[in-house]
N, C-alpha and C positions, 0 to 999 in steps of 0.2 A: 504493500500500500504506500510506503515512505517511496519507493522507488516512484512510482505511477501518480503520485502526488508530485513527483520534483522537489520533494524536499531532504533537508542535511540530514543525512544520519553518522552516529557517533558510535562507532564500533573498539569495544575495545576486547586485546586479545586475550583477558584473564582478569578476576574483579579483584580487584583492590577500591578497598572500602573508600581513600582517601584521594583516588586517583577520580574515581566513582563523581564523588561531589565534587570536584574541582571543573569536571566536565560538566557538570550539568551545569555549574556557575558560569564557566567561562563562555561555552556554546546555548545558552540560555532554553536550555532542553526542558520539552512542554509537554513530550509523554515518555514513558520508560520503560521497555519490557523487561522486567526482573523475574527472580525466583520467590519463595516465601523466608527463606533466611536471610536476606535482601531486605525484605519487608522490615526483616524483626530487629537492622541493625539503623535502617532509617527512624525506627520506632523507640529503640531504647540506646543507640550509640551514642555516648556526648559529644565525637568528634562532630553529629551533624551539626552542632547549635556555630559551628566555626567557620561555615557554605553559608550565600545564599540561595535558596532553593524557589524562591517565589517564583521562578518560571513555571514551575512545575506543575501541569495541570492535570494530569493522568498518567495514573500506575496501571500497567497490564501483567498480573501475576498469574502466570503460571509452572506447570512441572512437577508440583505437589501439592497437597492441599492447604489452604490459608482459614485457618481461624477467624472467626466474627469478630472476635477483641482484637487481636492482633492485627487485622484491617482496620478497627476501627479508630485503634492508638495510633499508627501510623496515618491517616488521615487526618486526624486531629492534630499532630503534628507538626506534621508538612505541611497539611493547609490544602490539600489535593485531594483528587477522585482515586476509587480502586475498583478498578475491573478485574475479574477473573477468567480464563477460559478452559478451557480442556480438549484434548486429544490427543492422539498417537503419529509417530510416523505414517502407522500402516492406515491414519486414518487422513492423510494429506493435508494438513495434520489436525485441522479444527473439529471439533463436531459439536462444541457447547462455548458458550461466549455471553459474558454479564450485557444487559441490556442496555444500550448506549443513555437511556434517560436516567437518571441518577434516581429519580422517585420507584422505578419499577426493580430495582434492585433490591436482590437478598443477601446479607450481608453473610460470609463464609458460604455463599453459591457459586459454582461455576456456569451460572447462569440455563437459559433453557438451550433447547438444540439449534442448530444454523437450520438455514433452508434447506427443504429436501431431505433432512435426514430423520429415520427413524430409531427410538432408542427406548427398550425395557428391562427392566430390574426384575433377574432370574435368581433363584435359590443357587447356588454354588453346586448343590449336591445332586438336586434333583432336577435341577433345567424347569422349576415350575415358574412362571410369571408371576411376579407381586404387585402387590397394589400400592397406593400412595404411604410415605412413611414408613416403610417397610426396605431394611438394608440386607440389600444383593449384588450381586456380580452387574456392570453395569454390561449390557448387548447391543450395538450398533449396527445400521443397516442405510446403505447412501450412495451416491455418485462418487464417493471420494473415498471409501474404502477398499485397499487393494485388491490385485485378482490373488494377489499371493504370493512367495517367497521365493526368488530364482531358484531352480531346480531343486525342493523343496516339499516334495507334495508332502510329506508327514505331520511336517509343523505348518504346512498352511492348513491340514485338517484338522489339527488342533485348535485352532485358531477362528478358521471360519468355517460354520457349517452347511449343512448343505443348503438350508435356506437364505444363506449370505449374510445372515448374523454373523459380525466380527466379536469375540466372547475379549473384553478387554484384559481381564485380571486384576480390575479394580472393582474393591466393594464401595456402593453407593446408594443412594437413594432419593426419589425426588417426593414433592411436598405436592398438596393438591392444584396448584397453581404450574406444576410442571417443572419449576428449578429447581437443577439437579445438585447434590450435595454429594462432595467425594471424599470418602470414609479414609482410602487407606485400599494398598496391595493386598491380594490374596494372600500370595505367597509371605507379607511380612506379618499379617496376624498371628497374634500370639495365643495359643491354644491353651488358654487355663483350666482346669478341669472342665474340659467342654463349651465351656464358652468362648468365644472369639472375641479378642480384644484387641482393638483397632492404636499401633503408635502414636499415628498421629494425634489420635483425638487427645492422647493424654502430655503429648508435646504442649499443643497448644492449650491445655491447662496449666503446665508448671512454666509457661512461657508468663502467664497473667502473675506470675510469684516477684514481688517488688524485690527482691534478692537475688532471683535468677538474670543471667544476662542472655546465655542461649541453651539447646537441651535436646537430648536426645532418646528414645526409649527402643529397648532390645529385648527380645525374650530370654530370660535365662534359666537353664532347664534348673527343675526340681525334684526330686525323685514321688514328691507326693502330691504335688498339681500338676508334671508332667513340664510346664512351662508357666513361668512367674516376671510381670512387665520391673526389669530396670530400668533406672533414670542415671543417664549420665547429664551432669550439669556443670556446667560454667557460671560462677557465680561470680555477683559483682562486691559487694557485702557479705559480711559472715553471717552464716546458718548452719543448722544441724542438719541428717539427713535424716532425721527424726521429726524435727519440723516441717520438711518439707512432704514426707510422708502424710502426715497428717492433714496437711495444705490442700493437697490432692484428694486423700480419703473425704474430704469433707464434701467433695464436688464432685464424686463419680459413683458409680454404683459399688459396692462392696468386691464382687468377681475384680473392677477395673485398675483396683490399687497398687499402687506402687511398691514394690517390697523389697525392693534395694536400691540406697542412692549411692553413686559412685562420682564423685567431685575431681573433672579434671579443667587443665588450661583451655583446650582448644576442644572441640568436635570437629572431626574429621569430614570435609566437604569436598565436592569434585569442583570444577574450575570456575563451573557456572551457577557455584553456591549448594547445589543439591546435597543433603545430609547423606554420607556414605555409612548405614546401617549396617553395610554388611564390614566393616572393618571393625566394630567395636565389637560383632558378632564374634569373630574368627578370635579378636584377642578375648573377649570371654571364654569361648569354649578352649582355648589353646592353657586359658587359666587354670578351667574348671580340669584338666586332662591330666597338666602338671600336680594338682591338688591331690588327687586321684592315684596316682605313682606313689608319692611324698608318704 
């Protein structure tokens, strides 16, 4: 769209936070496609209060899911809009996008579907369709989802079925007005005695913690829930992981609690911000293994 408009776009090859705001000061940048750790450093870094950011008219977050507070701390902020959107590669890549009227927005939505495209929320297990408020695997069906995977055919059956459902591997669910709300990966749920408990959702709970600064959630096995949500956190002020335990337990259901904080300097992100889950993973279980020997 920047290209087809004829206007400046400001590409840079790796985010640095301070490099981040300087651009946007200097080139007087009016919308921004970022990630939602992006969001969370606009939102609580004090380096922002040192830019100024008043060009700024619209954030477009996507690539994981964004929190309602933590969209809405971030606009209060900056003083800007947040739009959300979703999709895949395999899906060209749009297929859900916040509604450009600020009044018709739901805040931690990635809005309803584009044109053209069809989209239902299936049981994970039994491929049955749900109805509103109801969290399942989200299913896509449009002019813009692939035929399939270069020579490939196993994983594009896994993928898309025969009726041209593309089966994403995102659980989600939408509200009775249509906008869609995206939980969190299949594969990253964490199976506590049976129940599915979504990272994200409890990220962006200990992200609202006036003493955290950013936060990550793993499963880590238990021998007697099978698998138990930890919290890795970055904090900015001292806390206990007792406190913050408790922080959490107040605002989530009982299954969805936190049952070990682990306090480190950084969470580990890929270039374009994305929380990299699976490295705190490999060093837990690499812990849990050494433990185990000892």
């Amino acid at each position: 769209m920047g290209l087809h408009l004829g206007t400046t776009i400001v590409i840079m090859p790796r985010f640095d936070l301070e490099q981040f705001l300087e651009l946007i000061q200097k080139y007087r940048v009016t919308l921004s496609h970022i990630v939602p750790p992006i969001v969370l450093k606009l939102a609580k870094d004090p380096l922002v209060d040192n830019y100024d950011l008043s060009s700024l008219k619209m954030i477009f977050s996507g690539a994981a899911p964004l929190g309602a507070d933590l969209s809405q701390a971030c606009m209060k902020r900056i003083g800007c809009g947040i739009r959300q959107g979703y999709g895949m590669t395999e899906t060209s890549p749009v297929t859900h996008s916040s509604p450009a009227d600020p009044a018709e927005m739901r805040h931690g939505s990635v809005g309803t579907a584009a044109p053209n495209t069809e989209v239902k929320v299936v049981d994970p297990a039994t491929e049955v369709e749900l109805g509103a408020n109801q969290e399942g695997e989200i299913c896509v069906r449009g002019p813009q989802v692939m035929k399939g995977y270069l020579n490939n055919m196993e994983a594009t059956a896994r993928t898309v079925d025969a009726d041209n459902w593309l089966h994403t591997g995102d659980i989600g669910y939408a509200d009775e007005a249509g906008h869609f709300f995206i939980v969190d990966r299949v594969k990253e749920l964490i199976k506590y005695k049976g129940f599915q408990v979504a990272p994200a959702e409890l990220e962006a709970v200990l992200l609202t913690h006036p003493a955290i600064a950013d936060a990550a959630v793993i499963p880590s096995r238990d021998e007697e829930a099978g698998e138990v949500p930890k919290a890795f956190v970055v904090i900015r002020h001292e806390t206990t992981g007792e406190e913050i335990m408790s922080f959490v337990a107040a605002r989530v259901a009982p299954h969805k609690r936190i049952r070990e904080v682990e306090f480190i300097t950084q969470i580990p992100k890929s270039l374009s911000g994305k929380i990299l889950r699976r490295v705190l993973i490999e060093q837990e279980r690499a812990r849990q293994k050494a433990a185990q020997v000892v």
